[in-house]
C-alpha positions in Angstrom: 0.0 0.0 0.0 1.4 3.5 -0.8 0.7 6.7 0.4 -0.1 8.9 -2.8 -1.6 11.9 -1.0 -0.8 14.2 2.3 -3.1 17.0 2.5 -1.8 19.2 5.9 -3.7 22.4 7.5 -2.3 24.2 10.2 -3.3 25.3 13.2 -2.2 27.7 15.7 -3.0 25.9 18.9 -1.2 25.4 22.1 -0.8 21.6 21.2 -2.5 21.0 17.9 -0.6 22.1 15.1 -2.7 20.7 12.6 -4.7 18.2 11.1 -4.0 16.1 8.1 -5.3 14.2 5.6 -4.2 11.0 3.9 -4.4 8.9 0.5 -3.4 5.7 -0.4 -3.3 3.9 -3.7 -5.3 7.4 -4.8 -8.3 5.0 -3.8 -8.6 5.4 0.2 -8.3 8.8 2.0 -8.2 8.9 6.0 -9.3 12.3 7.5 -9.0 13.9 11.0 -5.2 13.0 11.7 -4.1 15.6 14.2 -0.5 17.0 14.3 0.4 17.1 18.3 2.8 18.7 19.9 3.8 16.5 23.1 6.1 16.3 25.6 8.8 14.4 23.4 7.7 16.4 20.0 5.5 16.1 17.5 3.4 12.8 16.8 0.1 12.3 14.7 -3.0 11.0 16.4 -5.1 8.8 14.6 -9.3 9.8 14.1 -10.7 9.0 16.9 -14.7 9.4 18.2 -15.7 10.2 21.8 -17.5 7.3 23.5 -20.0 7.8 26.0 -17.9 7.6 29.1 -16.0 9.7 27.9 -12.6 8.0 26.7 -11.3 7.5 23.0 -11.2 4.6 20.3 -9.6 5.1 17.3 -11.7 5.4 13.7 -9.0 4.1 11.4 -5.5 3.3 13.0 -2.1 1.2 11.4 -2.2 -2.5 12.2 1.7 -2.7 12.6 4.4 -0.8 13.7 6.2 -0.2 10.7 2.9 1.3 8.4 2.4 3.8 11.6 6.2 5.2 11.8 5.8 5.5 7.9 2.5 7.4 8.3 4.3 9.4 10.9 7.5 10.1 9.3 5.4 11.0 6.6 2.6 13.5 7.4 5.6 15.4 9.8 7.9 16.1 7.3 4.4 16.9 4.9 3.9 19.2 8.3 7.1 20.7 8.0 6.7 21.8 4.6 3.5 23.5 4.8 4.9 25.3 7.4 8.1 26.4 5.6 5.5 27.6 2.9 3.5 29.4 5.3 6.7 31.1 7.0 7.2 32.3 3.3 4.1 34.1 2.8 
């Protein structure tokens, strides 16, 4: 499976610092990726919904290791970009 598509849009949060979107095969997006900002640096968050007592469970999320540091590695250095683009404005 390849990852065709990163679609990134900033935010100017205290912790999110933006959401992104995702392609694969140009035949499967994944929306609702946020861009955090935690204690040991950035990391993407997968969609997740709000259950009713109150805790989280992932929409979509990587089944191994590996496909979740490549979507990571990925949608940061996308991240990085669109901020370089935006400083540049």
């Amino acid at each position: 499976m390849e990852i065709t598509e990163i679609r990134v849009t900033l935010r100017n949060e205290e912790r999110l610092k933006g959401f992104a979107n995702i392609t694969f095969d140009n035949a499967f997006v994944v929306r609702g990726m946020k861009i955090i900002e935690g204690n040991n640096g950035l990391f993407v968050s997968m969609p997740s919904r709000k259950r009713p007592n109150g805790t989280y469970q992932d929409i979509a999320h990587p089944i191994h290791q590996d496909m979740r540091e490549d979507i990571e590695s990925q949608v940061l250095k996308e991240y990085e970009e669109e901020v370089k683009r935006n400083s540049s404005n």
